[in-house]
C-alpha positions as CSV (number, residue, x, y, z in Angstrom):
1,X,-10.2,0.7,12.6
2,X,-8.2,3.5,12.5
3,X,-3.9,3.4,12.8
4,X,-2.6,5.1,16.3
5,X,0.8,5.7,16.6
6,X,1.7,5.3,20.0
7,X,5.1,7.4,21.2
8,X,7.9,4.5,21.3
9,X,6.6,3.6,17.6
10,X,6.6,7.0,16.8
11,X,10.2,7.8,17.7
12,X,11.6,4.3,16.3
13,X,9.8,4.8,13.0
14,X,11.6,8.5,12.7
15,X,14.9,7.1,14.2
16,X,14.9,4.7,11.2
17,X,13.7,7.6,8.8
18,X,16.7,9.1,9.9
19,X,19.2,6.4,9.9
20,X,18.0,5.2,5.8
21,X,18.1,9.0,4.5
22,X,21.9,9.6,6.4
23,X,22.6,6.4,4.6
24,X,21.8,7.4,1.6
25,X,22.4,11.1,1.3
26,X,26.5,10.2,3.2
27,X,26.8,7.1,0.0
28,X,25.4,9.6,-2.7
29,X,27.2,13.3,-1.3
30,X,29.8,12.2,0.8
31,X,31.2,8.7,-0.9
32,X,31.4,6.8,2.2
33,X,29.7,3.7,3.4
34,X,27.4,3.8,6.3
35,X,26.0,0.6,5.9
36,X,29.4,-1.3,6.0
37,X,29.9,0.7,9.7
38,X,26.2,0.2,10.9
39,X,25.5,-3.1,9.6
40,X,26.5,-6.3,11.4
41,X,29.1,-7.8,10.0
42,X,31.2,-10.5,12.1
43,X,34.8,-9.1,11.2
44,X,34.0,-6.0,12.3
45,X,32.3,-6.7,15.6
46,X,33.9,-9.5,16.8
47,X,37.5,-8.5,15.4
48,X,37.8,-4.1,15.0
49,X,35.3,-4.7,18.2
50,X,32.1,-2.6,16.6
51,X,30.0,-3.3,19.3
52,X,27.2,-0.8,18.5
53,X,26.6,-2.9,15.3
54,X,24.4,-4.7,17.4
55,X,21.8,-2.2,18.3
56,X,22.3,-0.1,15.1
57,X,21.6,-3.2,12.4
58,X,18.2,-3.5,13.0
59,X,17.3,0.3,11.2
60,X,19.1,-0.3,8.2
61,X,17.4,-1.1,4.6
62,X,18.2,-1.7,1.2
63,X,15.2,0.5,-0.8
64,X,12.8,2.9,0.0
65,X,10.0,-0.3,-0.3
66,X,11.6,-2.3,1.8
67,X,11.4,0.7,4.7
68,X,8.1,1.5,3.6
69,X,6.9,-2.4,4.5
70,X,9.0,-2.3,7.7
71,X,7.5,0.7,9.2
72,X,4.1,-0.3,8.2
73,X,4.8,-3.4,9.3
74,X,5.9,-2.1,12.5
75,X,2.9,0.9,13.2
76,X,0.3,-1.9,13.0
77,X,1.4,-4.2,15.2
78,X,3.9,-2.5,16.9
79,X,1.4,0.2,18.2
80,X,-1.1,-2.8,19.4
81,X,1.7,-4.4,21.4
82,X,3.1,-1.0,23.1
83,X,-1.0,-0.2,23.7
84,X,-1.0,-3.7,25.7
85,X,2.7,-4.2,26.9
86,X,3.3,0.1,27.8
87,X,6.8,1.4,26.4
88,X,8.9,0.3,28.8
89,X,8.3,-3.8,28.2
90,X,7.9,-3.0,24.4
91,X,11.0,-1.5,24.2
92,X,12.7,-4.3,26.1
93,X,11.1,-6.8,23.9
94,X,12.1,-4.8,20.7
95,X,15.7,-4.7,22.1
96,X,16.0,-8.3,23.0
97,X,14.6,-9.5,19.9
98,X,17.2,-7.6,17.8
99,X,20.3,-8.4,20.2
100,X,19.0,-12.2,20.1
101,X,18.3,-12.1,16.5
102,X,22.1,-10.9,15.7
103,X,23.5,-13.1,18.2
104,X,21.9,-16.3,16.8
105,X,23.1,-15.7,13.3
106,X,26.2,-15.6,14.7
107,X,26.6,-19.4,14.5
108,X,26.1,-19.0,10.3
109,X,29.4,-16.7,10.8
110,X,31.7,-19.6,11.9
């Protein structure tokens, strides 16, 4: 059976592409520390009120294997669920699993 990449997959797999090698090019060039400003971290969003930490934790990674199993993770069944759902309810669903997902842990915080 061969792998289609449907569009929302598409552009979520190069958004996190994007977001790992600006990670890791700005920590090796530019000495700062994306992943401290992207990452969710309760000080920082509840407290300095980082409020895109939400939405921007779910692209970051530690390795280069640990993207590569996420986004293959993600084309297989990813592209079946936006093939069934459409883009609109799989984005949705991709958004309200992340949001819930960082709100939950939230109680480990306390």
């Amino acid at each position: 059976m061969p792998i289609r990449l449907t569009p929302s997959v598409k552009v979520i797999c190069i958004l996190a592409l994007c977001v790992f090698l600006c990670q890791k090019l700005s920590d090796l060039y530019l000495g700062t520390h994306l992943y401290s400003l992207l990452s969710l971290e309760s000080e920082s969003f509840f407290q300095r009120h980082f409020y895109w930490q939400i939405l921007t934790y779910p692209f970051l990674t530690g390795d280069v294997s640990q993207l590569f199993f996420n986004l293959l993770m993600f084309v297989f069944v990813g592209s079946d669920l936006e093939s069934i759902w459409g883009a609109r309810a799989f984005i949705r669903y991709i958004l309200v699993c992340s949001i819930s997902v960082g709100l939950i842990t939230y109680r480990d915080w306390e």
